[in-house]
C-alpha positions, 0 to 999 in steps of 0.5 A: 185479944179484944174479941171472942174466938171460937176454940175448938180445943182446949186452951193451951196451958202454956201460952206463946208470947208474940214478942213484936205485940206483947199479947200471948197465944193460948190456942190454934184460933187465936193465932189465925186470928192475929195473923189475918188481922196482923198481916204487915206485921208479919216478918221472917222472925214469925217462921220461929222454931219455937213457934212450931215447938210449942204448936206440936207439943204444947198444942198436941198438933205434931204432925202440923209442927213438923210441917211448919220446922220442914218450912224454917228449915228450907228457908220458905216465906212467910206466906208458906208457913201462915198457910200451913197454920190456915188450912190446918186449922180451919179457922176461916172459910176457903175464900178468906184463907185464900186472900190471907195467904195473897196478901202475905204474898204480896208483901212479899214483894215489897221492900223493907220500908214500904213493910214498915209504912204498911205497918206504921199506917195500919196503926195510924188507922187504928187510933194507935197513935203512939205506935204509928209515930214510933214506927215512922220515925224508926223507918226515917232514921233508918232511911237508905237515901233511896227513893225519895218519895217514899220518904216523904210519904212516911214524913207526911203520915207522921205529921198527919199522925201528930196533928191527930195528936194536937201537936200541930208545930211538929206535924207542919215540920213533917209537912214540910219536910215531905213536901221537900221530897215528894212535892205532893201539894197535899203535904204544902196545903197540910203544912201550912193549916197545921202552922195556921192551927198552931196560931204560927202566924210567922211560921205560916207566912214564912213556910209560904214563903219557902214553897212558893204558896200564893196569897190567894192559897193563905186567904183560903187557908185563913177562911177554911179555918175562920168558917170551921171555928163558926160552925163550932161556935155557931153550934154552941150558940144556937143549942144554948139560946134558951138559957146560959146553963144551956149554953155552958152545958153545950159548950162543957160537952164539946170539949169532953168530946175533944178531950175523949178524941185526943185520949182516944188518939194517943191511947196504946 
């Protein structure tokens, strides 16, 4: 899972597939870990009986399997059932347990979308890229009509999800569509550098245009990008001054950095 884990017991050796991830789970520890790591991706279909099947017989741990079966079949939370699996195990001292199990309570009490953005931005954070955009555009075309800022939230992380991607056509029209609905000036001034990144002189202009943006806010724009790309370059410059080779290797560096980003960005 990316890290070592400590078990205290043998590896089960029949592991339980976590169907919304795709990994397996061999042991106790390793699905503490997941679930303090995996918080927003936590739903009603982790209170499975198969789970506390496989936790009771698979595990040797029958008294903890029932405990968890006697939550499914109440209807208890998912805060309830992960709290069960903490406390058994031991996996995280008391005051880490304790703000697990407070954060799975209050996702509790947010709804549906606001869980799915939650989860949408922890990968977005995370550099998973790929998974962030899928899981806004599902919550969007998903969209009740309900509380439009919200929505336009969610339309402004996936334009800022696609600029990290170098797709700055696509995010100025996420940008633009969350300023449609949150009127957050963050998303206009956003909107308008990814048409400017994107070299879309018409389309910066005509997106100004539609959101009322002054010609003062185009020449700040204009000038904040003109200085980055002298910086750039200005740092190319004075590493390469004391001979061309110099200068082509400063430069050929560059852009393996930019190349390894936008690798490291859209990555799985």
């Amino acid at each position: 899972m990316g890290e070592l884990i400590l078990c205290s017991r043998p590896l089960a050796k029949f592991p339980y597939h976590l169907e919304n991830v795709g990994i397996n789970i061999y042991s106790l520890e390793e699905l503490c870990y997941y679930i303090e790591k995996n918080m927003y991706l936590l739903d009603e279909s982790f209170l499975d009986e198969e789970l506390c099947v496989w936790i009771g017989q698979e595990l040797e741990f029958p008294e903890l399997g029932e405990r968890l079966a006697a939550i499914c079949d109440r209807d208890g939370t998912v805060a309830e059932f992960a709290e069960c699996i903490l406390r058994e195990t031991g996996y995280f001292d008391a005051v880490k347990t304790g703000k697990v199990v407070m954060g799975l309570r209050e996702m509790a009490y947010k709804s549906k979308a606001e869980r799915g953005k939650l989860r949408a931005d922890r990968y977005a954070a995370g550099g998973r890229l790929r998974y962030a955009v899928y899981e806004y555009r599902r919550l969007l075309a998903e969209w009740d009509g309900e509380n439009e800022i919200l929505c336009g939230d969610i339309w402004h992380n996936l334009g800022c999800a696609c600029a990290r991607m170098f797709l700055f056509e696509e995010a100025a029209d996420c940008y633009a569509k969350a300023y449609g609905k949150n009127r957050n000036p963050q998303s206009l001034q956003e909107c308008l550098y990814a048409r400017a990144c994107a070299g879309n002189v018409d389309g910066l202009v005509a997106a100004a245009k539609e959101f009322g943006a002054d010609a003062e806010e185009l020449s700040d724009i204009r000038r904040t990008l003109r200085d980055a790309a002298r910086t750039v370059d200005g740092e190319i410059a004075v590493s390469g001054r004391t001979s061309g080779d110099k200068k082509e290797k400063s430069a050929s560096r560059t852009v393996t950095e930019w190349k390894d980003t936008y690798r490291k960005n859209c990555r799985v």
